[in-house]
C-alpha positions, 0 to 999 in steps of 0.5 A, spaced: 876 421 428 870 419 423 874 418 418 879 413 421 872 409 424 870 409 417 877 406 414 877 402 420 870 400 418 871 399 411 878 394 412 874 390 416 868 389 411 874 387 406 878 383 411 871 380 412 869 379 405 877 376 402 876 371 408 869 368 406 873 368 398 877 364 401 873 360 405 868 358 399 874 355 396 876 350 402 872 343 401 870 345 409 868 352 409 865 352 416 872 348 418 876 353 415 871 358 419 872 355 425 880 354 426 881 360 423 876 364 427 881 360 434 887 362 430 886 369 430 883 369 437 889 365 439 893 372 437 890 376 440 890 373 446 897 372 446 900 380 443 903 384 447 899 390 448 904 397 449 904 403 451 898 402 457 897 399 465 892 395 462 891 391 456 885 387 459 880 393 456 883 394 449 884 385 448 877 386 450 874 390 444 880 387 439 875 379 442 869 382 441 870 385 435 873 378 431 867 375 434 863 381 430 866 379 424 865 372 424 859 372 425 857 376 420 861 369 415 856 364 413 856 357 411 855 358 403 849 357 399 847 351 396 845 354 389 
């Protein structure tokens, strides 16, 4: 179970990183930031969640981890 917690770790360090790539380039980054941070809060909310009585517990962690993540994105850095 460590290692796929690592792995888990791990993917969302790069999708994390690629996303702050993607924001650099964007005229708006904390624009960008924002709307895709609501997209993707938006596709959690509205997945369907098999295979167990009730979802509210995992769509509850699956939440709090995108807001983890895109807390850690910052506005770049003006130098």
């Amino acid at each position: 179970m460590d290692e796929l917690n690592g792995r888990m770790i791990a993917c969302q360090i790069l999708v994390t990183g690629l996303i702050a790539r993607v924001a650099n380039d964007k005229p708006d980054p904390i624009s960008f930031l924002t709307d895709f941070r609501d997209e993707i809060r938006a596709i959690v909310s509205g997945v369907n969640i098999a295979g167990i009585s009730d979802a509210r517990h995992v769509r509850s962690a699956a939440m709090q981890t995108v807001d983890e993540l895109f807390s850690l994105l910052k506005a770049p850095s003006v130098d």
